[in-house]
RODO-2510 file (C-alpha; in nm, 4 decimals, decimal comma):
residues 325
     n   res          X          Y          Z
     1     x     0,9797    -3,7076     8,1518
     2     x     0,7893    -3,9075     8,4263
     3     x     0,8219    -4,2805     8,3842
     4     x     0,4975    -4,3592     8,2980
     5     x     0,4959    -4,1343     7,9896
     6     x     0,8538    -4,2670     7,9106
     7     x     0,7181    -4,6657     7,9183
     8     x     0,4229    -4,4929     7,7137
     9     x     0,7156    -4,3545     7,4415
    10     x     0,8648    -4,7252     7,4673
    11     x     0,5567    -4,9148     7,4387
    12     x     0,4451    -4,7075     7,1830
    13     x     0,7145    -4,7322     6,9766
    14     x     0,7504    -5,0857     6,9308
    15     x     0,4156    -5,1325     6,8046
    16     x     0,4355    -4,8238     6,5282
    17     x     0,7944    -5,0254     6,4315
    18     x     0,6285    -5,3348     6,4026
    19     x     0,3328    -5,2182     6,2160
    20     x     0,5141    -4,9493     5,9594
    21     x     0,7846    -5,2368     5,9066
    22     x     0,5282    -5,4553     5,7780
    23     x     0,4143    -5,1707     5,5336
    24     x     0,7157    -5,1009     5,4204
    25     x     0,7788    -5,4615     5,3140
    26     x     0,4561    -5,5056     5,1084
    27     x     0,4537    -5,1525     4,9686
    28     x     0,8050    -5,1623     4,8466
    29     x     0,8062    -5,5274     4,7065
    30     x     0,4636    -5,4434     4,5173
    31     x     0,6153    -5,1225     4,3847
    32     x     0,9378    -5,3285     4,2538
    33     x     0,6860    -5,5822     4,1026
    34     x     0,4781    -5,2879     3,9477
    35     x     0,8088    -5,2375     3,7695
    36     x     0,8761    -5,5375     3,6457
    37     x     1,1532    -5,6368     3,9355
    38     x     1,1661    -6,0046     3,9081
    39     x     1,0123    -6,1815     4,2413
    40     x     1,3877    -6,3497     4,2825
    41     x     1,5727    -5,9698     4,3132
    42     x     1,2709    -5,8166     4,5118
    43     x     1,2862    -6,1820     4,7958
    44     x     1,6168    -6,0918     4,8131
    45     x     1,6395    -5,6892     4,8476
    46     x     1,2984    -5,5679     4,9994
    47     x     1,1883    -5,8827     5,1694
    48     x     1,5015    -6,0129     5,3491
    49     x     1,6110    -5,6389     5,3987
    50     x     1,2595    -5,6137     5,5799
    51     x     1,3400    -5,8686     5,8493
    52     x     1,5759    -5,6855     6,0193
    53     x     1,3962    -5,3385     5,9696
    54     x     1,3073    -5,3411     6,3408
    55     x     1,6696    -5,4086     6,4524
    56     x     1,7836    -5,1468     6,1941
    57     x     1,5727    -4,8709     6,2947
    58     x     1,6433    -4,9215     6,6469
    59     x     2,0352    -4,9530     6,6130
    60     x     2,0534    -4,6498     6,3826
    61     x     1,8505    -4,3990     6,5912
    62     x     2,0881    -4,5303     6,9194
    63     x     2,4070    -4,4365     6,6947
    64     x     2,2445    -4,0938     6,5678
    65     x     2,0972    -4,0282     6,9549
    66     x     2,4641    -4,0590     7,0646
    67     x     2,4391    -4,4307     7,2277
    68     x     2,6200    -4,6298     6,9768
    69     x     2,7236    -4,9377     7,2018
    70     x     2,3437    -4,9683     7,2426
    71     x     2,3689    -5,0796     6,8469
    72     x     2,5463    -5,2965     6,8650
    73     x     2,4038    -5,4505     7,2116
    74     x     2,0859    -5,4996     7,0306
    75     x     2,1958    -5,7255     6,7233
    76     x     2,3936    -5,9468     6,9909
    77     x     2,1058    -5,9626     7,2113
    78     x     1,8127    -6,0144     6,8852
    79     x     2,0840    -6,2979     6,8090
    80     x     2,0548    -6,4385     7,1122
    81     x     1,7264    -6,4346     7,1889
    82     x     1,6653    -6,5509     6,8193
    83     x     1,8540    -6,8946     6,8830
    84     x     1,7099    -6,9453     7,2810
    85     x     1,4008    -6,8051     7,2583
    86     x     1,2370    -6,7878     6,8913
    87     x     1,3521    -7,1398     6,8784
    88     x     1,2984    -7,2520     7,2274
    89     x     0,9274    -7,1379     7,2452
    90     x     0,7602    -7,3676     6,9367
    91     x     1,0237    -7,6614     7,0363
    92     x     0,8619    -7,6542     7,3677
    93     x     0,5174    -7,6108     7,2737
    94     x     0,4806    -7,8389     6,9564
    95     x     0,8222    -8,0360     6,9636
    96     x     1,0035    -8,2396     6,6706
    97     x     1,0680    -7,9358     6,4726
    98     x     1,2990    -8,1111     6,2393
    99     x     1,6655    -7,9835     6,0689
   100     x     1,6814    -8,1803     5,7220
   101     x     1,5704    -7,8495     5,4990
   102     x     1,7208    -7,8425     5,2261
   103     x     1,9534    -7,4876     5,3117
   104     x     1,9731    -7,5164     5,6448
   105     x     2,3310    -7,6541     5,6475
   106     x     2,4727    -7,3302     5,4213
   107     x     2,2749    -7,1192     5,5975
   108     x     2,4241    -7,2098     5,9626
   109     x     2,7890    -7,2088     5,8248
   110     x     2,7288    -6,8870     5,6601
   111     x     2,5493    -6,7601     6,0087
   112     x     2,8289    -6,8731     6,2323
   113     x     3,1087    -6,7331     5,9937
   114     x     2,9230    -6,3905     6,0483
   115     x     2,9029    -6,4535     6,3979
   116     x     3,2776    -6,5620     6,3781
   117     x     3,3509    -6,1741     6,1730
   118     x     3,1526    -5,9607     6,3962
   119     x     3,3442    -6,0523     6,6939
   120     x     3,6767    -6,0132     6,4804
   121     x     3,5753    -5,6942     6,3012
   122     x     3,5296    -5,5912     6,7249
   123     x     3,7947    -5,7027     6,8427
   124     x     3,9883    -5,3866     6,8260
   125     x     3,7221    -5,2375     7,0009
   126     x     3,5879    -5,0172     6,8172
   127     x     3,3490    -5,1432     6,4642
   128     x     3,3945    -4,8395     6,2040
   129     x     3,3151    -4,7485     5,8247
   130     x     3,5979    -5,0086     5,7403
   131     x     3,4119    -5,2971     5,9171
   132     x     3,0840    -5,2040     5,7654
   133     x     3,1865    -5,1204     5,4267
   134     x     3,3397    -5,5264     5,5186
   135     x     2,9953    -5,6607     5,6614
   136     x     2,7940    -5,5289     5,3919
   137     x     3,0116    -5,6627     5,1200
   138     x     2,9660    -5,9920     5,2800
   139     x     2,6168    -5,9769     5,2663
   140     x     2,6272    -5,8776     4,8699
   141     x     2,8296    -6,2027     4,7942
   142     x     2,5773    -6,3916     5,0680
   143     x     2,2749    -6,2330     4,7828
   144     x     2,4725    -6,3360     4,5147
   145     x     2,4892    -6,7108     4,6322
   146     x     2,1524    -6,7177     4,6823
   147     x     2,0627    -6,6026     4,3784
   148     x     2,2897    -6,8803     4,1412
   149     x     2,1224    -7,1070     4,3720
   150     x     1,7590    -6,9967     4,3226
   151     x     1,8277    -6,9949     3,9285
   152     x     1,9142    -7,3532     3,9880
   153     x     1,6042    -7,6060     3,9269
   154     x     1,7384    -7,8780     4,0752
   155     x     1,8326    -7,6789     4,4367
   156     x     1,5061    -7,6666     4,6578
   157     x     1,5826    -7,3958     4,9448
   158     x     1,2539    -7,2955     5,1270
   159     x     1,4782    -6,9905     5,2263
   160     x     1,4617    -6,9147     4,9058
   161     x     1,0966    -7,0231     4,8403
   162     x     1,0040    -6,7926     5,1153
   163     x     1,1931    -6,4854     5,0226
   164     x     0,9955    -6,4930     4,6984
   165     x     0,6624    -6,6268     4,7958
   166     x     0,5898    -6,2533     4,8933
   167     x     0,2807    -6,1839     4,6797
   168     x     0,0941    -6,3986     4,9276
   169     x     0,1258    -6,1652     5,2089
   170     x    -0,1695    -6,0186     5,3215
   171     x    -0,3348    -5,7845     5,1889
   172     x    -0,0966    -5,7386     4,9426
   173     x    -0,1298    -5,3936     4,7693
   174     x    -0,2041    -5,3511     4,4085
   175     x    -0,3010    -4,9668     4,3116
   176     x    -0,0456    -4,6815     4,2604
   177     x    -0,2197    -4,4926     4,5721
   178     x    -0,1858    -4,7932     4,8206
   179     x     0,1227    -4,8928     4,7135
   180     x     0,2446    -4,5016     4,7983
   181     x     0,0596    -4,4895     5,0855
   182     x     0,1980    -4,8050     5,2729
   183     x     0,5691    -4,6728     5,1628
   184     x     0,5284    -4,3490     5,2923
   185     x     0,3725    -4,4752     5,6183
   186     x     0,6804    -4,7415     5,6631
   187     x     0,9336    -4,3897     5,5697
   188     x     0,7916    -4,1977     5,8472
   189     x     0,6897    -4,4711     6,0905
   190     x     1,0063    -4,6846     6,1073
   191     x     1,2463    -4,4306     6,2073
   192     x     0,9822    -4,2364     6,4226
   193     x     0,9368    -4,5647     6,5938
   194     x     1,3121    -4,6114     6,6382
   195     x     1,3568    -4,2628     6,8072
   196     x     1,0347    -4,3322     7,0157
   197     x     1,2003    -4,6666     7,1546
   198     x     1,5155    -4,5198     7,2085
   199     x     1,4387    -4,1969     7,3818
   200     x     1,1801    -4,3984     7,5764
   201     x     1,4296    -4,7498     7,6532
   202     x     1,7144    -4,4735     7,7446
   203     x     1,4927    -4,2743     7,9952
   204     x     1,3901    -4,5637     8,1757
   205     x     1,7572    -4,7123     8,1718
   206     x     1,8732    -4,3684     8,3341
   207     x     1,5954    -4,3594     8,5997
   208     x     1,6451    -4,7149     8,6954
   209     x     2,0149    -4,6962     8,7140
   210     x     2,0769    -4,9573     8,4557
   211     x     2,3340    -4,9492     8,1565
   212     x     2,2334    -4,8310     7,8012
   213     x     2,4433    -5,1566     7,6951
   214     x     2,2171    -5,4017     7,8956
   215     x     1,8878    -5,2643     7,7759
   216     x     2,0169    -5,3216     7,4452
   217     x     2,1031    -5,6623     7,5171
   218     x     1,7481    -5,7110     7,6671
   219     x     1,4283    -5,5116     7,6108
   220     x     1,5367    -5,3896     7,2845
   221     x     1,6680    -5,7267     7,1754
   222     x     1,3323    -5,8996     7,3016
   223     x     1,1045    -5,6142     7,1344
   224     x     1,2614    -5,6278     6,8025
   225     x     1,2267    -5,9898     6,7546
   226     x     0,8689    -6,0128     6,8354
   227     x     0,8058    -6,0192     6,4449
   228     x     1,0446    -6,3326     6,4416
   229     x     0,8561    -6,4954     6,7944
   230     x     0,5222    -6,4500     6,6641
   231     x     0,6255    -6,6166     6,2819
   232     x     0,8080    -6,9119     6,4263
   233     x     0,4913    -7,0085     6,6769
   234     x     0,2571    -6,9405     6,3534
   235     x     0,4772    -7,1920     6,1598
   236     x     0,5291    -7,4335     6,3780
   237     x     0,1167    -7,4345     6,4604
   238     x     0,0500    -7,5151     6,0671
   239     x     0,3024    -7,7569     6,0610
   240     x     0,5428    -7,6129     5,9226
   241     x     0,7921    -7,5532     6,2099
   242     x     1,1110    -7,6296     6,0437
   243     x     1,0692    -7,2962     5,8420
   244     x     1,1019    -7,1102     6,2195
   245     x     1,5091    -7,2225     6,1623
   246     x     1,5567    -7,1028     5,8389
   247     x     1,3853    -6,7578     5,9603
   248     x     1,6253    -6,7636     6,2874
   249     x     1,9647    -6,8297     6,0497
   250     x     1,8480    -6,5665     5,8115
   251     x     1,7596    -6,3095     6,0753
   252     x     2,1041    -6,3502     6,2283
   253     x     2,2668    -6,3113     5,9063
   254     x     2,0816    -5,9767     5,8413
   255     x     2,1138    -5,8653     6,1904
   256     x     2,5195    -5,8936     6,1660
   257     x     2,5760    -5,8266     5,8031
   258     x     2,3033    -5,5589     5,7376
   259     x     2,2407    -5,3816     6,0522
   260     x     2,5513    -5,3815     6,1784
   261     x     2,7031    -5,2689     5,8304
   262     x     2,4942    -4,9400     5,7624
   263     x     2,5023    -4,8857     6,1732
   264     x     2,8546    -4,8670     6,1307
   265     x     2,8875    -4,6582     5,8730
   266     x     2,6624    -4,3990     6,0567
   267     x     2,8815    -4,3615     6,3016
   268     x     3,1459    -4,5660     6,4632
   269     x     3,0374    -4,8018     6,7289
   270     x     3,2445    -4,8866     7,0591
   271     x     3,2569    -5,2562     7,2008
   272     x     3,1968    -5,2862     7,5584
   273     x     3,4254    -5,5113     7,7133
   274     x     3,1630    -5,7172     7,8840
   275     x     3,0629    -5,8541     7,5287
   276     x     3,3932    -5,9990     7,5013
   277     x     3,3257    -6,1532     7,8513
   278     x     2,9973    -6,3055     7,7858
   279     x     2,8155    -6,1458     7,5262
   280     x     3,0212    -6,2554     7,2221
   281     x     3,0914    -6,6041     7,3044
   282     x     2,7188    -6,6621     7,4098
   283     x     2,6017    -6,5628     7,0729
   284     x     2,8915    -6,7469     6,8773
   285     x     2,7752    -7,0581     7,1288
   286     x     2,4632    -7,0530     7,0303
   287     x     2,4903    -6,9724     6,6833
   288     x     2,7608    -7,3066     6,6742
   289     x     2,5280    -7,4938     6,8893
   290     x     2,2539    -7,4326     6,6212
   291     x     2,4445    -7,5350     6,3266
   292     x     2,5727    -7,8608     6,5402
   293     x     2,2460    -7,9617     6,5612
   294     x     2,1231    -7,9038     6,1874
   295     x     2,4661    -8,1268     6,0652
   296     x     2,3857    -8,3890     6,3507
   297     x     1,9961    -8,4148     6,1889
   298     x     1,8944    -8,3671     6,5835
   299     x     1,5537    -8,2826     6,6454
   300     x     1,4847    -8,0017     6,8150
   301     x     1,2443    -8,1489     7,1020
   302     x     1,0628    -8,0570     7,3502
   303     x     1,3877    -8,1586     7,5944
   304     x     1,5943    -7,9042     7,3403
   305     x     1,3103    -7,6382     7,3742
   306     x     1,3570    -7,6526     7,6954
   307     x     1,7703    -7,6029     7,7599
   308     x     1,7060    -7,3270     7,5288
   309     x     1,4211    -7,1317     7,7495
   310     x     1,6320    -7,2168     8,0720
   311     x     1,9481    -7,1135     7,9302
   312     x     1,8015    -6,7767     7,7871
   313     x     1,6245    -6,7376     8,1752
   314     x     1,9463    -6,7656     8,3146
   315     x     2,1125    -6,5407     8,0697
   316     x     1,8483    -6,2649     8,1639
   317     x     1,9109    -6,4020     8,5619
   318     x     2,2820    -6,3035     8,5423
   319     x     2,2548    -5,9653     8,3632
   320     x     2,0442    -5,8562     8,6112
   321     x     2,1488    -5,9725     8,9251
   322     x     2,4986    -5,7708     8,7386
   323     x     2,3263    -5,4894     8,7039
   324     x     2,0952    -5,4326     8,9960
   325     x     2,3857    -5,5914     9,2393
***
């Protein structure tokens, strides 16, 4: 394929992920409430599931297509990016985004001691059924926390709040016929737009002479977390910008725990040994550097914001003056 049809496939593929995501999230949870699910179960399942539906798509189809490392380069990469960037950008803009949510402090343990198992599960080199039969049963007892909690009157997580605050999503279905039709679309669309992105990302990688790894680590990373991007700047613009950390945590917990757990068990999924260079240790920084801040009560200001933007520039810098030479 020429490259211009091949950025076409890529381009095109983020925004059907992005889009059928979205209705798979609101079709599914309505279904489970059309059953009777109770909000709680549904927050938890569909809704938190749905956060990393971009990541999992993409990381699934790169295992099935035969480029598992690229899996696993894109949850280390989303993570990365989550913590620099998705942080970085409303910090800069609106500044003060504060760390005294009730949550936050579980949350960023639980987030660095998944960071913390990833990079042990890898360090064999090689992540198989074992490690995500491991990650996933994590992620149950993670639920399972959160759900005593929630049952709890006296515990106020907005993690929690916001997992279950679903039904105010727009344009929420109601009828049997929307509520099918948004589920089938997300069915089709997600994986479609995973195979789009990584037949497209792959065929530009090859023609430009650049690892499968490092896109991974870059475009995909950066094109799967636009979901999280846009909802931190949205928060943070109605004044609610503390909710953009609680999104980050949660997204990295789902990104490790979820994604890489059913990637894993599709296939197994070799470690490059630049991640254990860089790769790993920036994402366990970061991820530690996160969770210092929420226990110190530092602001994240506009000086923060900025480290964070600069460090992620230079991040990007270095992997490409590594890759183009």
């Amino acid at each position: 394929m020429s490259l211009p049809i091949l950025f076409a496939l890529l381009l095109g593929g983020f925004v059907l992920l992005l889009v059928t995501a979205d209705y798979l999230i609101r079709g599914a949870a309505a279904l489970a409430r059309k059953w009777g699910v109770p909000k709680l179960l549904v927050g938890l399942t569909i809704v938190a599931f749905g956060t990393s539906a971009p990541e999992l798509a993409v990381s699934v189809d790169a295992v099935l297509e035969g480029q598992p490392d690229v899996a696993l380069a894109n949850i280390i990469g989303s993570n990365i990016a989550n913590v620099l960037l998705i942080l970085g950008v409303p910090a800069l803009i609106f500044g003060a985004i504060g760390v005294t949510t009730p949550g936050l402090r579980r949350n960023a343990i639980v987030a660095f001691a998944a960071t913390v198992l990833l990079i042990g599960l890898s360090w064999d080199g090689l992540v198989i059924l074992r490690d995500g039969l491991i990650l996933l049963a994590v992620l149950i007892l993670y639920l399972l926390w959160l759900y005593r909690d929630a049952r709890k009157p006296e515990i106020a997580d907005p993690q929690i709040a916001e997992l279950t605050d679903f039904e105010e999503m727009e344009a929420m279905p109601h009828s049997w016929l929307r509520i099918a039709g948004m589920i089938l679309i997300g069915v089709i669309g997600l994986p479609l737009g995973g195979v789009m992105i990584v037949k497209g990302g792959m065929g530009v990688a090859y023609a430009a002479g650049v690892p499968p790894a490092v896109v991974g680590l870059t475009l995909f990373a950066l094109g799967t977390s636009l979901p999280e991007l846009a909802a931190s700047v949205i928060s943070a613009a109605r004044g609610h910008a503390e909710v953009a950390i609680g999104n980050v945590l949660g997204s990295n917990l789902f990104n490790i725990l979820a994604v890489g757990g059913i990637a894993s068990m599709v296939g197994d999924i070799p470690v490059t040994q630049q991640f254990f260079t860089v790769e790993f240790w920036l994402m366990l920084g970061t991820t530690g550097l996160l969770a210092l801040l929420i226990f110190m009560r530092t602001k994240l200001n506009r000086f923060i914001g900025f480290a964070m933007l600069a460090g992620y520039a230079g991040y990007i810098y270095w992997l490409a003056r590594l890759t183009l030479g």
